[in-house]
matplotlib code that plots the C-alpha trace (Angstrom):
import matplotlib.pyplot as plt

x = [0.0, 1.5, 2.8, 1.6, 3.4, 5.2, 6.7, 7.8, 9.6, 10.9, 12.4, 14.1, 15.4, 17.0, 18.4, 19.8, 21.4, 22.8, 24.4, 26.6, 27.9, 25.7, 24.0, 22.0, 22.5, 25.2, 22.4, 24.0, 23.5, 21.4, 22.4, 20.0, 21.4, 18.4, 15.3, 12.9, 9.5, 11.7, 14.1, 11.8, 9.0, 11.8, 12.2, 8.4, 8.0, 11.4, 10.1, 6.8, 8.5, 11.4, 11.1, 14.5, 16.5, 19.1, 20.4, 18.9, 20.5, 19.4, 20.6, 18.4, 19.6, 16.4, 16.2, 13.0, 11.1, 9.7, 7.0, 4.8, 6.5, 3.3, 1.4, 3.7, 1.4, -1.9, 0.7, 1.3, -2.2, -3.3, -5.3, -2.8, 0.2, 3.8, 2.2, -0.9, 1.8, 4.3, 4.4, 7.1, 7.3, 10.6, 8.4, 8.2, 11.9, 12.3, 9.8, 11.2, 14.6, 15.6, 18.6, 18.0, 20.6, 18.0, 19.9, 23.0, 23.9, 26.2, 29.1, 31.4, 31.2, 34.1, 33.4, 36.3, 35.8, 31.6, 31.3, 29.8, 31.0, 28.4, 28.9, 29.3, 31.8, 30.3, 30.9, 28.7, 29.7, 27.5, 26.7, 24.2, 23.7, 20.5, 21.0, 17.7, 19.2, 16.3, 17.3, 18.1, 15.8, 17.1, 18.1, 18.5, 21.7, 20.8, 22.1, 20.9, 19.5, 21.3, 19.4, 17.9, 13.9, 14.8, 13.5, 13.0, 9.8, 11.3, 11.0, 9.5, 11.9, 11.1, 7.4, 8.0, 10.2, 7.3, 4.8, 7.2, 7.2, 3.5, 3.2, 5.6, 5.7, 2.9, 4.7, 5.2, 7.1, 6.9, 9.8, 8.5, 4.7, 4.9, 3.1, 5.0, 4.8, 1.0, 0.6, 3.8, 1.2, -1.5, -0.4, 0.7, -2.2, -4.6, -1.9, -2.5, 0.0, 0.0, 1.3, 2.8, 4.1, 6.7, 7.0, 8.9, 7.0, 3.5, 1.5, 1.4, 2.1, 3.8, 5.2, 1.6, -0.8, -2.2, -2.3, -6.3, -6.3, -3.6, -5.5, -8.8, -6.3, -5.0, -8.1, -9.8, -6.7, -6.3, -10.2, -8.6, -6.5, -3.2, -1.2, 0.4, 3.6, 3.6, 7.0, 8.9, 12.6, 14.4, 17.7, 18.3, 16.7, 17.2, 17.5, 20.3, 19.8, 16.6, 14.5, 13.0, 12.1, 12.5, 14.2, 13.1, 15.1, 12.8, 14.0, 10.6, 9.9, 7.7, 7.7, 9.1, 9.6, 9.6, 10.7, 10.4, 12.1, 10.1, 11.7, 13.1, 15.4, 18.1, 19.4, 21.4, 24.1, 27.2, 28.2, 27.5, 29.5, 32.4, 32.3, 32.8, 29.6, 28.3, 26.0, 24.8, 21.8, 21.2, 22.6, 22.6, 20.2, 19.0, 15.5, 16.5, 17.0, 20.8, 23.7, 26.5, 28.4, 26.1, 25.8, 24.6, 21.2, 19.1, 15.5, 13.7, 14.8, 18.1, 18.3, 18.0, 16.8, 16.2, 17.7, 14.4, 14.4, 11.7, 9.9, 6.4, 5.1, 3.9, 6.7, 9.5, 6.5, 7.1, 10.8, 10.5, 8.3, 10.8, 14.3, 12.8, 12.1, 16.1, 16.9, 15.0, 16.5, 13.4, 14.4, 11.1, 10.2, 11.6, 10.9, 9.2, 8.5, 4.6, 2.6, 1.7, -1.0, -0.6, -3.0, -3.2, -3.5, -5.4, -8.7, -11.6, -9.3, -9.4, -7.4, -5.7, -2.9, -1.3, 0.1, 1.1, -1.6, 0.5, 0.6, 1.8, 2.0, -0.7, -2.6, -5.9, -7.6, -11.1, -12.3, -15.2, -15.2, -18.0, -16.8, -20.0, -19.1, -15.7, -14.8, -12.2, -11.5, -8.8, -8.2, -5.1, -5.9, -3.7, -4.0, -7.6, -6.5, -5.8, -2.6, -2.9, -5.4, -6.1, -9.2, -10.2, -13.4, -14.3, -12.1, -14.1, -13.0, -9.5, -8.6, -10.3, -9.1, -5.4, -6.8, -7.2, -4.1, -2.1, -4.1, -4.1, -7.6, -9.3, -11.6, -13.0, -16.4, -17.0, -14.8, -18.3, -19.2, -15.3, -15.3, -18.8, -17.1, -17.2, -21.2, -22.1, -19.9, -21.2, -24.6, -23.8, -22.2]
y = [0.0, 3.4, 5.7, 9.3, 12.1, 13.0, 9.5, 9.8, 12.9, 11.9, 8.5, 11.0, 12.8, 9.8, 8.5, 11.7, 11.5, 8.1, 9.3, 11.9, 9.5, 10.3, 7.4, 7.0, 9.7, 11.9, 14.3, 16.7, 20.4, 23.1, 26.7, 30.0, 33.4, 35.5, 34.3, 36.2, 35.6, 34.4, 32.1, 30.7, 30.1, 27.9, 26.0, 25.8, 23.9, 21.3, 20.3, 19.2, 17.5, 15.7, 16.3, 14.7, 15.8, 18.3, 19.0, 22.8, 25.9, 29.6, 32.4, 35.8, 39.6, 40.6, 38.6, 37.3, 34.1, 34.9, 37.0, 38.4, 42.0, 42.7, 43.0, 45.5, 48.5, 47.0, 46.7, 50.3, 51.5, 49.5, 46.9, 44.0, 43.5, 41.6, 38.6, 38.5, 38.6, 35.8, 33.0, 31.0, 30.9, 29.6, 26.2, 25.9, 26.1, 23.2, 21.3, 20.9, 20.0, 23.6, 25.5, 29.1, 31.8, 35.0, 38.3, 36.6, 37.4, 35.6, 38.3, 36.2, 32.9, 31.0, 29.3, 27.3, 26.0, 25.8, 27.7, 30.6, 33.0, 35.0, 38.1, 36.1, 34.1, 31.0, 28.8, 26.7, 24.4, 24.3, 21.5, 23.7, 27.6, 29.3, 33.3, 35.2, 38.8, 40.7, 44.5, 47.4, 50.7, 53.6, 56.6, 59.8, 60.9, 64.5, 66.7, 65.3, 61.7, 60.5, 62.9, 60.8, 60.5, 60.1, 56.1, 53.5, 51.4, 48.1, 46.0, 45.4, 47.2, 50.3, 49.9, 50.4, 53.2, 54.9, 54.0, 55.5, 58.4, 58.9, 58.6, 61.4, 63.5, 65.6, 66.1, 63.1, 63.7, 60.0, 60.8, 58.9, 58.7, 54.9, 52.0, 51.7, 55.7, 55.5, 52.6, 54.5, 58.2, 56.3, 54.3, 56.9, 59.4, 56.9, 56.7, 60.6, 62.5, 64.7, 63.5, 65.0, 63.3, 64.5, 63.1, 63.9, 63.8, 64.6, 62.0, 59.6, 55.6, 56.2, 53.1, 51.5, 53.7, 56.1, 60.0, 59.8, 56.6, 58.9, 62.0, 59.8, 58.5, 61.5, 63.2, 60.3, 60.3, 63.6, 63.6, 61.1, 64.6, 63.7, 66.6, 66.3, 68.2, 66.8, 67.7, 68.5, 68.2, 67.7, 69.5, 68.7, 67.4, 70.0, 69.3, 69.1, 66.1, 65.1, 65.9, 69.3, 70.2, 69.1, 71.7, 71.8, 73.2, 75.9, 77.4, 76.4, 74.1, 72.1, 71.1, 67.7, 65.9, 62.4, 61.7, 58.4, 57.6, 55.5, 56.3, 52.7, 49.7, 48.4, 44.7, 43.5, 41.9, 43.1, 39.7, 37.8, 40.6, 39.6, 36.2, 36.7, 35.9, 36.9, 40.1, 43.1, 45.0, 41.9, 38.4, 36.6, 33.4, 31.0, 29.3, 27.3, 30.3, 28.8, 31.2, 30.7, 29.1, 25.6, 25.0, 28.3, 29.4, 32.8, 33.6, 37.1, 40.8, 40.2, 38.1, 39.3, 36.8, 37.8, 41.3, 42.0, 42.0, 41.6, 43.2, 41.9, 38.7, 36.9, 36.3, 35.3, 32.5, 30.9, 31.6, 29.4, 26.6, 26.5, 26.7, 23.9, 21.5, 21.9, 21.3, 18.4, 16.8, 16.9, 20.1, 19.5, 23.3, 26.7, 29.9, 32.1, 35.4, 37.0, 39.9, 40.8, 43.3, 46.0, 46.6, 49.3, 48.3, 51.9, 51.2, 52.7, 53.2, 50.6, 49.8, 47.5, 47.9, 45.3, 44.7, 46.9, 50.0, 52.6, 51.1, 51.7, 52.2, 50.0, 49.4, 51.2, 52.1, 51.3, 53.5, 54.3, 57.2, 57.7, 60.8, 60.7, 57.3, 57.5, 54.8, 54.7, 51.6, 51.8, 48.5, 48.7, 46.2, 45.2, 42.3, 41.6, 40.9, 42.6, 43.7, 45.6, 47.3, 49.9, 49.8, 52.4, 52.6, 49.3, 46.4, 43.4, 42.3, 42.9, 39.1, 38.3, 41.1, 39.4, 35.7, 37.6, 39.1, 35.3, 34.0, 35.8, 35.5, 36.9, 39.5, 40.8, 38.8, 40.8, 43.8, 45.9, 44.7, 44.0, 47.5, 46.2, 43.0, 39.5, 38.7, 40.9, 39.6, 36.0, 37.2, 38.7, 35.1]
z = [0.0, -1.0, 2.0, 2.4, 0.2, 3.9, 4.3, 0.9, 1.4, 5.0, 3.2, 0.3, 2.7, 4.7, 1.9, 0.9, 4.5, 3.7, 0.0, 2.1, 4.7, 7.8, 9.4, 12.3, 15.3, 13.2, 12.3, 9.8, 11.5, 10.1, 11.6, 11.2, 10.9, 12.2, 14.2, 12.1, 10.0, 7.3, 8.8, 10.9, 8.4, 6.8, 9.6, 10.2, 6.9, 6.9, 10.3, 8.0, 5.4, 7.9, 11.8, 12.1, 9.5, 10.7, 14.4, 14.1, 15.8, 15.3, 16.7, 16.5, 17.5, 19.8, 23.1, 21.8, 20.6, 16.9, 16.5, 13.9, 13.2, 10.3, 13.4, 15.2, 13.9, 15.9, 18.7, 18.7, 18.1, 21.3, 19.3, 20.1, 22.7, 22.3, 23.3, 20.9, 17.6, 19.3, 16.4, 18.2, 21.8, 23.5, 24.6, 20.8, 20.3, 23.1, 21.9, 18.5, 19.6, 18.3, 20.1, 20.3, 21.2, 21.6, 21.5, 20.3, 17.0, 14.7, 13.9, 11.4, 9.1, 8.7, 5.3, 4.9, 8.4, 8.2, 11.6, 12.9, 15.7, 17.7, 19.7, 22.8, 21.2, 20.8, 18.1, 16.1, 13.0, 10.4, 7.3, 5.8, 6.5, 6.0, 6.0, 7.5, 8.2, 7.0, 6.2, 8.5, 8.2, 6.4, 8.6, 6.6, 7.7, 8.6, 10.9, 14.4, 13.3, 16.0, 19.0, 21.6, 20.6, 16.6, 16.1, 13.3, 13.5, 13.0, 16.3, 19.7, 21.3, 18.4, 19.4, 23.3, 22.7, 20.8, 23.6, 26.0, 24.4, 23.6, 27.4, 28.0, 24.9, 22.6, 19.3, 17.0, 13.4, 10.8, 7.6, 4.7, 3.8, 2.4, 4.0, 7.1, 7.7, 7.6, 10.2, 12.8, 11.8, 12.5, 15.8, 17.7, 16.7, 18.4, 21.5, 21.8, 19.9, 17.2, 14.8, 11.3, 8.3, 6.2, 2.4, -0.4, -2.8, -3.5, -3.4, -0.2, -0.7, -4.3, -5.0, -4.8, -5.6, -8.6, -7.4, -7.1, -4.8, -2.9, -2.6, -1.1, 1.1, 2.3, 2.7, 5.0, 6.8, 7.7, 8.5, 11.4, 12.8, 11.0, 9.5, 6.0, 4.8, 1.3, -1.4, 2.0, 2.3, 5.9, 6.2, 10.1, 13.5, 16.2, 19.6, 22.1, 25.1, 22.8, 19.6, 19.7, 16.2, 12.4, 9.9, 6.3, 3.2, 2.9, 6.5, 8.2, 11.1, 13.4, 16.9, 17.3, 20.6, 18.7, 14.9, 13.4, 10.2, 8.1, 4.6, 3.8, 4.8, 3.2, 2.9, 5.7, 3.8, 6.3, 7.4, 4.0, 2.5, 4.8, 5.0, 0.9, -0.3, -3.7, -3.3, -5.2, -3.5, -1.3, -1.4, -4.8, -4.9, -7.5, -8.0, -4.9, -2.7, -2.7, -2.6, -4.8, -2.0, -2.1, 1.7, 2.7, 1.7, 2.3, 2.6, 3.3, 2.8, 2.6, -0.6, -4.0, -6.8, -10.4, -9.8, -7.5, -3.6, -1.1, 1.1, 1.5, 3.2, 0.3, -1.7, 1.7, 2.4, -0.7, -0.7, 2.7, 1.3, -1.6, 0.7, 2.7, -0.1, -0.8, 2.5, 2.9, 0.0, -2.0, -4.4, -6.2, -6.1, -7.9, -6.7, -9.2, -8.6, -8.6, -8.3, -4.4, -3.2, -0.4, 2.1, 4.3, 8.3, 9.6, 10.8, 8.9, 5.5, 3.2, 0.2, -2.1, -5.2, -7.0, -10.2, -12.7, -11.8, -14.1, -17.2, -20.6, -23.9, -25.5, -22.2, -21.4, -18.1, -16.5, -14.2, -11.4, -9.3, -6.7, -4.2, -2.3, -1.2, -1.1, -3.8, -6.6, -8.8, -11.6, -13.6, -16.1, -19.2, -21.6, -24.3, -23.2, -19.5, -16.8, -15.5, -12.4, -10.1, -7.2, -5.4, -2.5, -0.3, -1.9, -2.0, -1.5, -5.1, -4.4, -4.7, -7.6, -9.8, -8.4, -9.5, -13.1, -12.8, -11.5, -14.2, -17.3, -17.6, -20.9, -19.4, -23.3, -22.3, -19.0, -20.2, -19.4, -16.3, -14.6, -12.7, -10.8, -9.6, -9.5, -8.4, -11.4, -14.1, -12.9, -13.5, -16.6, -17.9]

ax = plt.figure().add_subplot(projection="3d")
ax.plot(x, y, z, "-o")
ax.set_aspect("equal")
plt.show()
């Protein structure tokens, strides 16, 4: 009688075990650079496919187990705490036969050796390497950046620091009025500050949305009491023993006891870069999230595949699905890069991009604008399919326009109807 597709794997595996010379009780060992979603989603699905494969040891930066850091905006606003966004406590880690060294970070790779040093000094050898880093948040290195009260919203400890302040402080500045900036603007308006954000350029969430979606946006968020200063440059943070104020080119300024930069992160590549491993903007991977050193492999922000890097959830889950059917011996799986929407985590806004929603030469737009109720659909078709879409107000359709879009579905028979959504177009068929 056949076995299940698991035993299957798990015997694959085994035997992969027995091809490189390690029998029973020489597990070969398995060490994780970073104890973040990525890395740990990796380890999450080898367990699945082979519980007893490698002898696993990760080491993570913050003195924490792994937790959820989508969810650290909800944290700030008050709607969740630390606990509620834990994924992996440290029972988990036990439990699973998994060594963790919390707030110990790996600080050099020996290659030659296959062993990793971490701040504390200990040592580690490794048969296969998986690289997790994630990426570091962008400071704009102006005068003052590094005044006391001048943040990144990137962890827990980030979060508290913000709290802290809101407790203590009235005047809250957010640099960069992308996704991230929104969530920070909106978090610490609802912890009781007021809160200002500063963008660049003039229309808020550019890298995902059209200028209309934009405008709605802005105007429903600044109907919640936040304060825009839109094409703004900063030329310093003033302050002496903390933040006081943020200077613009023009000469002007506003009041800031608390400034958040939120205008980007970068690849945290460091160590790979000096433990000699191939990388450009991020470390250089294959289809099988493999470096081009083949024992060590990297998942998350920190890798660069196809000349693109990462920095939504979607795409690291199915880097990890992919990384862990290599591990496992069962390299099955490529990873192939798709299309991922962005959502918007402020209560009472809602909205939804993905895709292509600019377009070009050749394509053509479908639009529906309805101020009164505060919705705005663009569709960008091209070749009798879709391509990419922005939804505001309304998004309920937001998953099936991406189905079309994963698709390629030939929308010419419902062209008329597409805007309305995906009840009507069935009732028009």
């Amino acid at each position: 009688m056949p076995g299940s597709a698991g035993t299957f794997r798990a015997n694959l595996a085994r035997a992969h075990r027995r091809r490189k010379g390690l029998g029973r009780g020489m597990k070969p060992a398995l060490v994780v650079i970073g104890n973040g979603m990525a890395g740990m989603r990796t380890v999450e699905e080898l367990l699945k496919l082979d519980r007893d494969m490698y002898d696993i040891t990760v080491f993570g930066a913050e003195p924490h187990g792994n937790y959820n850091r989508i969810l650290l905006s909800p944290v700030l606003a008050g709607e969740k705490t630390v606990d509620d966004i834990m994924l992996n406590t440290r029972e988990w880690y036990e439990q699973n036969r998994i060594t963790l060294h919390a707030g110990d970070p790996v600080e050099y790779i020996d290659r030659k050796r296959r062993l990793v040093r971490a701040r504390s000094g200990l040592e580690v050898r490794y048969d296969r390497l998986l690289i997790a880093t994630g990426s570091r948040p962008f400071i704009i290195p102006v005068p003052g950046h590094q005044l006391p009260g001048v943040l990144a919203f990137r962890d827990i400890q980030d979060v508290e620091s913000m709290l802290e302040a809101a407790r203590n402080h009235r005047h809250a500045v957010v640099i960069g009025g992308g996704l991230l900036g929104l969530e920070a603007a909106n978090g610490l308006q609802r912890q009781g500050m007021h809160v200002t954000v500063v963008h660049v350029t003039d229309s808020l969430m550019n890298q995902q949305l059209d200028k209309p979606a934009a405008q709605l946006l802005q105007k429903a968020l600044e109907a919640k009491g936040l304060v825009f200063r839109m094409e703004a440059q900063t030329s310093e943070i003033v302050g002496t023993d903390r933040v006081s104020a943020v200077r613009f080119a023009d000469g002007s300024e506003i009041p800031a006891d608390l400034v958040v930069m939120t205008a980007g992160v970068r690849p945290n590549i460091e160590l790979a870069r000096r433990s000699g491993l191939h990388c450009e903007r991020a470390i250089v991977v294959d289809d099988t999230l493999q470096s081009f050193d083949p024992r060590i492999y990297a998942v998350g922000e920190c890798v660069q595949h196809r000349r693109a890097t990462f920095g939504l959830v979607a795409p690291i889950w199915e880097q990890a699905r992919v990384c862990a059917a290599h591990l496992a011996g069962a390299g099955h799986r490529r990873y192939v890069q798709q299309a991922t929407p962005t959502r918007l985590k402020v209560t009472g806004v809602d909205l939804y991009s993905v895709g292509d929603f600019i377009g070009g030469e050749g394509s053509e737009d479908l639009v529906l604008r309805d101020p009164r109720r505060g919705v705005y659909k663009r569709l960008v078709l091209d070749g009798g399919r879709v391509t990419g879409a922005v939804l505001y107000g309304d998004v309920q359709d937001g998953p099936w326009y991406f189905d079309l879009i994963q698709n390629r579905t030939d929308i010419s028979s419902m062209r008329n109807h597409l805007l309305f959504g995906q009840a009507l177009c069935a009732q028009a068929a």
